[in-house]
C-alpha positions, -999 to 999 in steps of 0.1 A, spaced: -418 -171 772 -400 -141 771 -376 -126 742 -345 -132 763 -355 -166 774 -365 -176 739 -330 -164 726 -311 -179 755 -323 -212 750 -325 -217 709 -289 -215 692 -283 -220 655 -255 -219 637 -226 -233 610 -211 -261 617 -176 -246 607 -180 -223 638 -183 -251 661 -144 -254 651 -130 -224 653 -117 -220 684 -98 -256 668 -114 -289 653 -105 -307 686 -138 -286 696 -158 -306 678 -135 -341 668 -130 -352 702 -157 -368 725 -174 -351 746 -211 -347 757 -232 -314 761 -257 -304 785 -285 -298 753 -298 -316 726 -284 -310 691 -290 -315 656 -263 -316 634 -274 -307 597 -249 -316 569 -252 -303 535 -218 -305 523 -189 -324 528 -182 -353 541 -169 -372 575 -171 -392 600 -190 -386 633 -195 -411 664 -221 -409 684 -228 -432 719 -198 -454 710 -207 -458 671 -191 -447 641 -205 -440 611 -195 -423 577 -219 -388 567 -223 -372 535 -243 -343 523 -278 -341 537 -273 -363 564 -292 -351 597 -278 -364 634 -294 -358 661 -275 -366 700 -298 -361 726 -286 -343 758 -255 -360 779 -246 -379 750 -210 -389 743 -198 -381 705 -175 -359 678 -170 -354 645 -150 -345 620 -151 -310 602 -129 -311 573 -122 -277 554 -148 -288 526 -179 -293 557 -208 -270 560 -242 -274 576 -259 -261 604 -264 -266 644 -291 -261 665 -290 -264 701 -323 -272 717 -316 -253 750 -315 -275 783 -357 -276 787 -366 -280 751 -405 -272 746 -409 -297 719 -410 -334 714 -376 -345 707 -363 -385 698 -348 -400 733 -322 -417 719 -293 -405 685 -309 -406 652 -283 -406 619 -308 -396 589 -299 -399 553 -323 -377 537 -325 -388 505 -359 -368 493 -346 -335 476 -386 -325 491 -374 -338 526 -339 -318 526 -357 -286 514 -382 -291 542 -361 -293 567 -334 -261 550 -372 -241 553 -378 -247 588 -344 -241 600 -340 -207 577 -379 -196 595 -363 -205 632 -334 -182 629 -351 -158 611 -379 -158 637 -349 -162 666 -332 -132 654 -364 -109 646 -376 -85 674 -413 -83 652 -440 -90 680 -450 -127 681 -416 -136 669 -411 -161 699 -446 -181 694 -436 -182 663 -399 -198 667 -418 -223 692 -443 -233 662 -417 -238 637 -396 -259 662 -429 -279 666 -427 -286 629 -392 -292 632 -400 -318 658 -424 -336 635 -399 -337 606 -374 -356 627 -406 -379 638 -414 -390 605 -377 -392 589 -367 -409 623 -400 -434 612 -390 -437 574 -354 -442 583 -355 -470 606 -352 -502 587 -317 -483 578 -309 -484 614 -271 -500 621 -285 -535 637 -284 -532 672 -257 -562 678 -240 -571 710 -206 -556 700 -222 -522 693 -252 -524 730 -217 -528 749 -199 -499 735 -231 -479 740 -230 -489 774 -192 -480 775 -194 -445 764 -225 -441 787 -208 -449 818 -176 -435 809 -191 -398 804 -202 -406 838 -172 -416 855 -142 -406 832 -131 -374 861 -128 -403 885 -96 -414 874 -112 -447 864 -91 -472 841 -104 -493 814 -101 -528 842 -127 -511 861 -149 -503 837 -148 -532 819 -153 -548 853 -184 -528 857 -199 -535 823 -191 -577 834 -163 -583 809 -124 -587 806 -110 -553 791 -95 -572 761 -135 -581 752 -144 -543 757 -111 -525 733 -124 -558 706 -160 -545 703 -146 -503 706 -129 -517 675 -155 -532 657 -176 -501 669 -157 -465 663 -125 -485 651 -105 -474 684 -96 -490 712 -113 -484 747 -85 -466 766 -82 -442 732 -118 -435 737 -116 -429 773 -81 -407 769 -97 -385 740 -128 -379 761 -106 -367 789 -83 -350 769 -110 -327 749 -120 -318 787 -91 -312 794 -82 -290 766 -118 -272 770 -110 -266 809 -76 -247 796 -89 -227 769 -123 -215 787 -108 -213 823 -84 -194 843 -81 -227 863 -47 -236 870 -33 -268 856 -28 -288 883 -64 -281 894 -72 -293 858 -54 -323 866 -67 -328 899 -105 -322 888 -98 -351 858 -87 -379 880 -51 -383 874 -31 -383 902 -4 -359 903 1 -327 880 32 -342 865 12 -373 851 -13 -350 840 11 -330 821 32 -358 807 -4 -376 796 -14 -341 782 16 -334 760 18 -370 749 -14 -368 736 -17 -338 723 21 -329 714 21 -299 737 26 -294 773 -10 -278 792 9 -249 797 17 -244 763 -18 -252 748 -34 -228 769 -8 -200 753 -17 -212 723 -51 -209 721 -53 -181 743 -83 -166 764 -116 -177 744 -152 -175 754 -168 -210 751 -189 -220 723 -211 -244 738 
C-alpha cells in the first residue's frame, strides 16, 4: 500500500468536527459509503442506527457498517472520536451495527491506545508507518471482536417491531430518491402503513414518513451545501415532482427556503 493510498482511505477525527459545517451533518439520517466507528468519551445523546434508537453515554463505542442508515446527536457537551474505515477496509470488520457499553476502565484505555497509535502512525511519514497503521487497525479489529462477543447478551432483543423498522430504513436508503411514499413502502415490506409509523414509534420514537422526510431532507441539505447543483435539479434528483413542492417541503421542514439555506451555509467542502 502506498502512503497516499494509506492516508486516503483511513480518516480519524472528533466527533465535534463531524458538525461543523451544522449538527444536521451528523443528526439527520443518512448513510455513508464506509464503515465507521463512532467513539464516545463524553457526553451524552442519542444516536439511531438501521431504524433503532438508543440512548449513549460516555465510553460507548458504535459501529455502522457501510450503506447503513443512522444519526446522532452532538450536543455542545459531546466529544469522542471517528474513524472511517475507507470503502475496501483491509481488516475484519462486524457485518452488521454494534452499540458497545464499555464498562472496563482496561477496555476503554485499550481501545483510547489503539486509536491514539493509528493516527499517530496515519499522520507520521517515518518509513513503515503504513504496515504499521494496518497492524494496529488489525488490533483494532480484534477489540471490536471481543467487546462485540462480551456485549451480546446486552443486545436490544431482536423483536418484530424493531426486524421491520430494520427492514424499513434498509429499503428506504435504497429507494427514498424515487419519490416513493410511505403506502408503497409499507406495501413492499407486506403491511398497512399505520402498522409500519406504530413499530417506527416503538423503534426511534418517530413516525415512518418523519423518518423518510429527514433522510431526504439531510440529502437534500448536503446536495445544497456541497454542490453548485441548482435547486430544482436537487429537487428533481430527490423524487418530488416539481421544484415548487420541493421548495415548499424544504422550507417547511427546515424553516428556510433551499435557496436561502444554501446562502446560509455557504460554499463548504464535504466532510464525509
Amino acid at each position: 500500500m502506498t502512503e497516499a493510498g494509506n492516508r486516503s482511505k483511513i480518516r480519524i477525527m472528533a466527533i465535534p468536527v463531524l458538525a461543523a459545517g451544522g449538527r444536521w451533518r451528523v443528526e439527520a439520517m443518512r448513510s455513508i459509503s464506509e464503515p465507521m466507528l463512532l467513539w464516545f468519551t463524553k457526553g451524552q445523546g442519542r444516536v439511531t442506527v438501521a431504524g433503532v434508537t438508543r440512548g449513549y453515554t460516555a465510553h460507548n463505542a458504535v459501529f455502522v457498517p457501510a450503506g447503513v442508515m443512522h444519526g446522532f446527536e452532538v450536543g455542545p457537551q459531546v466529544f469522542g472520536t471517528a474513524i472511517f474505515f475507507g470503502k475496501e477496509p483491509t481488516v475484519s470488520l462486524p457485518k452488521t451495527p454494534q452499540h458497545l457499553r464499555i464498562r472496563e476502565v482496561y477496555a476503554q484505555q485499550e481501545l483510547n491506545v489503539i486509536l491514539d497509535s493509528i493516527l499517530r502512525e496515519n499522520d507520521s511519514t517515518v518509513p513503515a508507518h503504513d504496515r504499521a497503521t494496518e497492524h494496529y487497525l488489525g488490533l483494532l479489529s480484534v477489540w471490536l471482536e471481543r467487546q462485540s462477543v462480551k456485549a451480546a447478551p446486552e443486545q436490544l432483543p431482536q423483536d418484530a417491531a424493531r426486524r421491520l423498522v430494520e427492514r424499513y430504513s434498509d429499503l428506504l436508503e435504497r429507494e427514498f430518491r424515487k419519490g416513493t411514499g410511505v403506502g408503497e413502502f409499507a406495501a413492499a415490506l407486506g403491511v398497512t402503513p399505520t402498522h409500519l409509523t406504530r413499530c417506527c414509534r416503538i423503534a426511534c420514537g418517530r413516525s415512518a414518513i418523519e423518518v423518510l422526510q429527514d433522510r431526504r431532507i439531510f440529502e437534500a441539505r448536503k446536495m445544497l451545501a456541497d454542490t453548485t447543483k441548482p435547486v430544482a435539479t436537487i429537487g428533481e434528483e430527490l423524487g418530488f415532482t416539481s421544484p415548487a413542492y420541493f421548495t415548499r417541503c424544504f422550507t417547511h421542514l427546515t424553516g428556510r427556503s433551499p435557496t436561502g439555506f444554501r446562502r446560509e451555509v455557504g460554499a463548504r467542502a464535504p466532510i464525509q
